[in-house]
N, C-alpha and C positions, 0 to 999 in steps of 0.2 A: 504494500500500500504506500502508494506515497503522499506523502504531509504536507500540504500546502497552507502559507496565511497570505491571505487575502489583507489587498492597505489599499485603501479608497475611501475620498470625504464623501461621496455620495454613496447615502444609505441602499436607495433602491438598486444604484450599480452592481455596488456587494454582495445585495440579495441575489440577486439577475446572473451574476457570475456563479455563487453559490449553488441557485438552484440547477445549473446549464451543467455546473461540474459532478454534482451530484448524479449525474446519470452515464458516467464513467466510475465503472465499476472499480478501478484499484487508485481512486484518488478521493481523496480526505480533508477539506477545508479543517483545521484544527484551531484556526481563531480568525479574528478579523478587526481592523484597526482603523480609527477614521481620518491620523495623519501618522507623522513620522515616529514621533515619541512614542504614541503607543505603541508604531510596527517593532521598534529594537525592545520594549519591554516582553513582546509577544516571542518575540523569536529567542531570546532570552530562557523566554518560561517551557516554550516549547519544541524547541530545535527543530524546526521544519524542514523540509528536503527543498523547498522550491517556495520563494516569494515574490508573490503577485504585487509587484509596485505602480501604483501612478505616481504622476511627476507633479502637477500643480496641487500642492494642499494646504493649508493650512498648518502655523504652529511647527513642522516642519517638513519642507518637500520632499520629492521624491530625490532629489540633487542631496541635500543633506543629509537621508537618510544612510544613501550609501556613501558619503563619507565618513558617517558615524559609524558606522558599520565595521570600515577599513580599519580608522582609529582603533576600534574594541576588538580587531584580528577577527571577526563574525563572518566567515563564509559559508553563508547560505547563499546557493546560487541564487538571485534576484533577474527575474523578467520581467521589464518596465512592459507596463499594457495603460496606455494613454490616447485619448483622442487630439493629442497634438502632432500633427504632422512636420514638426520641427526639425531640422535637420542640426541646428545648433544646439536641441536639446538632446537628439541623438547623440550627439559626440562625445556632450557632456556626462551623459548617463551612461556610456560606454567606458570615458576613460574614469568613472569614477564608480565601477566594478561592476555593472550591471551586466550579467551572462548573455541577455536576449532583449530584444525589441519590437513588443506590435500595437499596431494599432487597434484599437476597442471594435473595429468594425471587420473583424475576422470571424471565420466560423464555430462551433465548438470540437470540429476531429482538429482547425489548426491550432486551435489554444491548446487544447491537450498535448497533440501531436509534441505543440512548444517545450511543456510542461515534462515531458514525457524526455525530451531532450537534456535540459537543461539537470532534472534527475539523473541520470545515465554519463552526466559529466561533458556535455556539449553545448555548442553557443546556438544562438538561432535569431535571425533577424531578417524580418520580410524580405523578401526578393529587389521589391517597389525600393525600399528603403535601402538598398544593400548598392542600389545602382547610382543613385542620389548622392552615396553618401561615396564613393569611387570617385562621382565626378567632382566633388566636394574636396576629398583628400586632394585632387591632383591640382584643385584649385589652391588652398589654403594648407600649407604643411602642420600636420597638429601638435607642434611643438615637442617631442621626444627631445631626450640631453644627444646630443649630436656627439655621439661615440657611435664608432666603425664596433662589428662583430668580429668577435677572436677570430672567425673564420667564415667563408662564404659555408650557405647551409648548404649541404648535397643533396643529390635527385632528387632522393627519395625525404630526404626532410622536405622540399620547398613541396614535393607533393603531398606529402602531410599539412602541410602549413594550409595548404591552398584547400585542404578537406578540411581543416579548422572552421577556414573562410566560409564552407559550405553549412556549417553548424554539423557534422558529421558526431557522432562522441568516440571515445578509444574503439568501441565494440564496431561499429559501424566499421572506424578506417578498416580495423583489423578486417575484416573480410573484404573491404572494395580492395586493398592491399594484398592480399591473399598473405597475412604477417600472424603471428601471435599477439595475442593482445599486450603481453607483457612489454613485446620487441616495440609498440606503440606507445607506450609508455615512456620506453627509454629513448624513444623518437622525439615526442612529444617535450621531456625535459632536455634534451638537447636541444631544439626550436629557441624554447623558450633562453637559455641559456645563451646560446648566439645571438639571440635578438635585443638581448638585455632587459626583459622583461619578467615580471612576474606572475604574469597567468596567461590564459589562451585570447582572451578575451583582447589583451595588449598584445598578443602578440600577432593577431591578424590586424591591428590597428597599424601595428609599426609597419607589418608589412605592407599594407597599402604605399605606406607612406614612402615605402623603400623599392616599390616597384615589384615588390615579386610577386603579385596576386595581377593574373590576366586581367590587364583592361585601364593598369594605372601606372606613374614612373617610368623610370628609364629600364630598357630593355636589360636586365641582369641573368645572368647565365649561373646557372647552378654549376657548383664543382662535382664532380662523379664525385660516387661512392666507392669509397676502397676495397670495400668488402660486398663488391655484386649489386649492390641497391638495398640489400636488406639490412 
């Protein structure tokens, strides 16, 4: 089962969300908060697998939340679900830990679907939003400390990176990979290590910014792998 808390000012939203998730059988509303103070006392009380955040609230946002978050070492995967179609809040909700991003006016197989992601240790951010936000990075650099990686990543890391980008989680690559899950793992903290980042989240951020996700930056070339790709 997985634990979800629900953080939204509006009541009936809540409810609405509440009752839509309720009819996915291995998912569990375990509280629900009407701004940010309550959400970090909630997730506090009740260690949740996945929190459902909006961004504009009251007393404190959705912005705040997950920097309070950060501060208190709290990583509960958070999925901002807002009807602001923001690209600046996107960013902001991203570089300040947010796992996933949708909008309120998705269905409930893709809120779950989300949900279901972000449990299982993966990112997830609308398609719509994913394209926006490419053309955004290559416009505006998002300010990363301008340090070079100990090394270029290889093949098979920048193809993991780029399955990051996909919101893919370890299980997933492992099979599009034909890898053991472990071997993804140890992919995975490599990535992050080269990128100089410390989660997945940042580190398809940097890479945007670095060019190695199709469609942004300067043409960068992976280094083979010394040991076959795997």
């Amino acid at each position: 089962m997985i634990r979800v808390v629900l953080v939204d000012d509006q009541t009936l939203v809540r409810q609405g969300i509440r009752s839509l998730l309720a009819l996915a059988d291995d998912i569990e509303v375990v509280g629900e908060a009407a701004d940010g103070e309550q959400a970090l006392e909630l997730v506090l009380a009740t260690t949740p697998d996945v929190l459902l955040l909006d961004l504009r609230m009251p007393v404190l946002d959705g912005i705040g939340t997950l920097r309070r978050m950060a501060e208190q070492a709290l990583t509960v995967p958070t999925l901002v679900l807002t009807t602001f179609d923001d690209d600046a809040l996107l960013l902001s909700a991203l570089r300040s830990g947010a796992r996933g991003y949708l909008l309120k006016d998705v269905t409930l197989d893709q809120l779950v679907h989300a949900i279901h992601t972000l449990a299982a240790g993966g990112t997830l951010i609308q398609p719509a939003v994913t394209a926006r936000l490419l053309e955004r990075v290559a416009e505006h650099p998002l300010g990363f400390e301008p340090e070079t990686p100990p090394e270029p990543l290889t093949t098979r890391e920048l193809e993991i990176l780029r399955l990051l980008a996909g919101g893919y989680s370890n299980r997933e690559i492992a099979t599009a990979t034909h890898v053991a899950e472990g071997t993804v793992k140890n992919h995975v903290s490599s990535v992050l290590w080269k990128l100089g980042v410390r989660d997945r989240t940042r580190a398809v951020l940097r890479g945007l910014e670095l060019g190695l996700i199709p469609g942004t930056g300067p043409d960068v070339r992976p280094r083979p792998d010394r040991a076959g790709g795997a």
